[in-house]
N, C-alpha and C positions, 0 to 999 in steps of 0.2 A: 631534595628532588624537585620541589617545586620552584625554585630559583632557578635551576637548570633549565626548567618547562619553559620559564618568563623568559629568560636569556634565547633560546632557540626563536620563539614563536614571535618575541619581538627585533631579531635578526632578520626571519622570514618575514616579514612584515615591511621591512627598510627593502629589502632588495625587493618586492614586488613594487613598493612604491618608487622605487628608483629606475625600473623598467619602463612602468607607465610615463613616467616623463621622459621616455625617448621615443614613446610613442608620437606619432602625428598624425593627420588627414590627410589624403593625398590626392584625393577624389568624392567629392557629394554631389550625387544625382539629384535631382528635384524633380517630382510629378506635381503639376500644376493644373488642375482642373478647370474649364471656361467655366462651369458655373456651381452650385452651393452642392446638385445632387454629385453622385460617386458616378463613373462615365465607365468603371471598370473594377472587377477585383483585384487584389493586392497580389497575388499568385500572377496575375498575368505581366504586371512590372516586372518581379521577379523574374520570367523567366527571359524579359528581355535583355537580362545584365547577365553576360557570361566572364567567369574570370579562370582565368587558366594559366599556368604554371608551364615557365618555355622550355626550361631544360626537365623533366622529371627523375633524370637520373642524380640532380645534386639535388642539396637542399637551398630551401630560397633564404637570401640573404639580405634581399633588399627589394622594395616596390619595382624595381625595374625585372626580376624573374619572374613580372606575372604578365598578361595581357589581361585590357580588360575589353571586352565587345559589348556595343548595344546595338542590337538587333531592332530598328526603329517601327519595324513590319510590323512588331506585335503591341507600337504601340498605339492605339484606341484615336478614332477621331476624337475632337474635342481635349486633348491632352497633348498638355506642351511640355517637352524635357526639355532641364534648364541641367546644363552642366555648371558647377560651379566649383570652381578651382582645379 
């Protein structure tokens, strides 16, 4: 029984880590504050990044079935967003 348990769990094991490296970035936001204090809470970035799913009748297949918005209203004098990639 316990050879069976190693054989499964170290199967599951291979295909998680075989997922992860199809994984990519495809998008990182950067908040950039002009000086050392905090110009804002972390809740308020967040709500400026909307991401939303364009078809919701399929399932998503790939980074292009989503949109992503930044609502730039919310964010704070003193803070630069830096798109990066």
């Amino acid at each position: 029984m316990c050879s069976v348990t190693q054989r499964y769990n170290s199967k599951a094991i291979h295909h998680v880590t075989r997922k992860e490296r199809m994984m990519s970035t495809r998008r990182l936001i950067v908040f950039k504050y002009s000086s050392s204090l905090v110009n804002a809470p972390a809740h308020q970035f967040f709500d400026a990044i909307k991401i939303e799913k364009n078809d919701k009748g399929k399932p998503a297949r790939s980074f292009g079935d989503y949109t992503v918005t930044i609502d730039k209203s919310f964010i704070p004098q003193g803070v630069e967003l830096i798109e990066m990639l």
